[in-house]
Backbone bond lengths (Angstrom), bond angles and torsions (degrees), N, CA, C in turn:
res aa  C-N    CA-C-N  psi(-1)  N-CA   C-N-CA  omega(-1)  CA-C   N-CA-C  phi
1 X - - - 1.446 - - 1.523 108.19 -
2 X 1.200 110.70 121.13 2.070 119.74 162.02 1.227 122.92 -47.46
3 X 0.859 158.10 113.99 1.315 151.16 153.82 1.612 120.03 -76.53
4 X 1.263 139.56 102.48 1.451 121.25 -160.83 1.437 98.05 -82.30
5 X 1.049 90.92 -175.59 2.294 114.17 -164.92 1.557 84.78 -75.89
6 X 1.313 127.43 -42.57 1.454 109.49 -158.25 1.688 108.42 -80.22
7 X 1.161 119.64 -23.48 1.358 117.87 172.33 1.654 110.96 -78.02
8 X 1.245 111.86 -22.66 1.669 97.84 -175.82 1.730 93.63 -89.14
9 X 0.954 122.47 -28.58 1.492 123.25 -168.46 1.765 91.44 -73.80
10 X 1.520 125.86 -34.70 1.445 114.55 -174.66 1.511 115.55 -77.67
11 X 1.587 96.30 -25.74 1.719 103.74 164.53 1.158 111.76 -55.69
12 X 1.358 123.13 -71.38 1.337 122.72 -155.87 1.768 108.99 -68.60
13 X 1.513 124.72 -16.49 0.980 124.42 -175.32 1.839 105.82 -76.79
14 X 1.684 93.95 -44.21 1.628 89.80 -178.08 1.862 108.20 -64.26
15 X 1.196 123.93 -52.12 1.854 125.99 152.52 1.340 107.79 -4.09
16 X 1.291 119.24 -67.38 1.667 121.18 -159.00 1.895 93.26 -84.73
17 X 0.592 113.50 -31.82 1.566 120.19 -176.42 1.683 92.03 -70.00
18 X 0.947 122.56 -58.64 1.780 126.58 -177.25 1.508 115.08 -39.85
19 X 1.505 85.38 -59.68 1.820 104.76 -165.43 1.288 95.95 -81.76
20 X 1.538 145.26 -47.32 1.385 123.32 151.17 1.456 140.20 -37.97
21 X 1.666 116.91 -46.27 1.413 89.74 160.93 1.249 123.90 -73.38
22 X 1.425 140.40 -4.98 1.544 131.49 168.15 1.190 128.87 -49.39
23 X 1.704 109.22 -17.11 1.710 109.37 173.13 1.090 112.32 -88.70
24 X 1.004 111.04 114.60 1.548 110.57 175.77 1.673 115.69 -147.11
25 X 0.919 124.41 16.58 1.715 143.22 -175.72 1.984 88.33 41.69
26 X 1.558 95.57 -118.24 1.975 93.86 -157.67 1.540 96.16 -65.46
27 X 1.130 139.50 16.43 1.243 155.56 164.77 1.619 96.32 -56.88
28 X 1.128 107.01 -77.30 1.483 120.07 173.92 2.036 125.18 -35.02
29 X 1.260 97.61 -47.21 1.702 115.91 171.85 1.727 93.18 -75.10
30 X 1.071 140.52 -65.04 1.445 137.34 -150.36 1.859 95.62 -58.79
31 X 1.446 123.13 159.68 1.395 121.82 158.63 1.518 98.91 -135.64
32 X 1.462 96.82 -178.43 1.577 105.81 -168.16 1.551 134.82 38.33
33 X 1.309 113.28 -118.54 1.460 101.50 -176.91 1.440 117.12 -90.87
34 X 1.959 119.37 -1.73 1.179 113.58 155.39 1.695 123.82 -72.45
35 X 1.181 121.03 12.00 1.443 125.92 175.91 1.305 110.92 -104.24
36 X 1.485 103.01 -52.91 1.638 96.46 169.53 1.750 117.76 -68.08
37 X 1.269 122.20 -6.10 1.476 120.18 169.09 1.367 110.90 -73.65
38 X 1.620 113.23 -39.30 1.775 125.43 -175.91 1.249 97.09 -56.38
39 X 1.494 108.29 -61.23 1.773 117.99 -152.03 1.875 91.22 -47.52
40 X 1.409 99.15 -70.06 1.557 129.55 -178.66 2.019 104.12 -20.95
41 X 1.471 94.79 -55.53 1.625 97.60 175.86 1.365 98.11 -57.95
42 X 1.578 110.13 -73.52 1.271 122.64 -157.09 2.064 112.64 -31.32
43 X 1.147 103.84 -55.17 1.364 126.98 -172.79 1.596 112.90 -60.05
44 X 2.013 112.13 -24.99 1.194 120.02 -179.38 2.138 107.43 -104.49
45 X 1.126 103.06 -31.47 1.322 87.04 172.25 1.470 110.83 -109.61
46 X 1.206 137.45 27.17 1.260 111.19 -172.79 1.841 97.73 -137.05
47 X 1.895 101.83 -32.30 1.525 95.37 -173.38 1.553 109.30 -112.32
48 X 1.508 118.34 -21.32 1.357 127.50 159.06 1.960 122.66 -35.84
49 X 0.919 110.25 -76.97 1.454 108.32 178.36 1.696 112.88 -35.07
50 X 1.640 118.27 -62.11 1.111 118.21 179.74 1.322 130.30 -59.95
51 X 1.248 101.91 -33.02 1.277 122.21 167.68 1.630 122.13 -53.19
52 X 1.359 115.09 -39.96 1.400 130.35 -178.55 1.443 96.74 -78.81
53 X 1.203 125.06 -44.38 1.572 114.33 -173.10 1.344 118.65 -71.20
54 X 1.157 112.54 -11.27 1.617 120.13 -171.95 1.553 109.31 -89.06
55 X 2.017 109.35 -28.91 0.916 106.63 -159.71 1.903 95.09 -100.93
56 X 1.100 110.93 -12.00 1.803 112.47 168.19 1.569 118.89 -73.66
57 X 1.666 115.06 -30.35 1.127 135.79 142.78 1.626 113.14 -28.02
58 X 1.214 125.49 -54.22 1.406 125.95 -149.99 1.572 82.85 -108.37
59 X 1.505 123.69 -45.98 1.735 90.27 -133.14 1.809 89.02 -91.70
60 X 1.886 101.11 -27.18 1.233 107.53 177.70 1.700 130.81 -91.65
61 X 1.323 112.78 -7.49 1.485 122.42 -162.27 1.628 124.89 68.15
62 X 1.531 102.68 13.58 1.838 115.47 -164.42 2.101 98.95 -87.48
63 X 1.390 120.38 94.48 1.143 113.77 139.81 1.929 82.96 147.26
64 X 1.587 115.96 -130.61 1.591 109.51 -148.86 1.633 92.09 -145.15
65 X 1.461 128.60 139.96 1.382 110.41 151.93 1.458 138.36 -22.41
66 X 1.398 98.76 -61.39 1.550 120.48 177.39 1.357 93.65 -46.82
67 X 1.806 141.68 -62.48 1.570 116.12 -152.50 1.834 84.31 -69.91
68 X 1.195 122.00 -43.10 1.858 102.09 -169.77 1.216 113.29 -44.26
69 X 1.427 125.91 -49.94 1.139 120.00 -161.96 1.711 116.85 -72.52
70 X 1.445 102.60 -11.75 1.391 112.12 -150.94 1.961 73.34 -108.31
71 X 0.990 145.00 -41.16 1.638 123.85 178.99 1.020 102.75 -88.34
72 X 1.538 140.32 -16.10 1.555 121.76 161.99 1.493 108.28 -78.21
73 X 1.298 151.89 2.37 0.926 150.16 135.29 1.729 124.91 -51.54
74 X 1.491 94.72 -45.86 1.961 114.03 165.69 1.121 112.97 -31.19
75 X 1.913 80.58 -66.89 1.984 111.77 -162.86 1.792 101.33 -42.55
76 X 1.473 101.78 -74.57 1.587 103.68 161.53 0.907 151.19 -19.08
77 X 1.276 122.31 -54.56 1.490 128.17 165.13 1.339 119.99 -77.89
78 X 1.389 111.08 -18.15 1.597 102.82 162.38 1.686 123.89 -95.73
79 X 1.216 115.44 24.97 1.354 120.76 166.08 1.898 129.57 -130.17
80 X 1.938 94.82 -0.10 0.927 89.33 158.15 1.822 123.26 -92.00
């Protein structure tokens, strides 16, 4: 049996998507709708801000390499 590129590439994409949301520190202890409240915080105070600056950066030209590089560095370290 073939397997084409686009199904192993959709595997491995949903994989990294898996094992990424699993970090989540008390994310992990919470269940049900206290996890989706963590994630929900997590996603608004910790990856939101940087996230916006990176993307005013690109779409608008508003701020410096250095802050991109320096909140995609943020972004990073708070999702491993």
């Amino acid at each position: 049996m073939r397997i084409s590129i686009t199904n192993v590439c959709t595997a491995l994409a949903l994989c990294a998507i898996a094992l990424g949301s699993t970090n989540g520190g008390a994310v992990l202890a919470a269940s049900g709708k206290e996890a989706i409240d963590e994630r929900v915080a997590f996603m608004r105070n910790d990856i939101l801000k940087p996230y916006l600056a990176i993307k005013k950066f690109a779409k608008e030209d508003l701020g410096t390499a250095a802050e991109v590089e320096k909140y995609a560095n943020l972004i990073g370290a708070k999702v491993k």
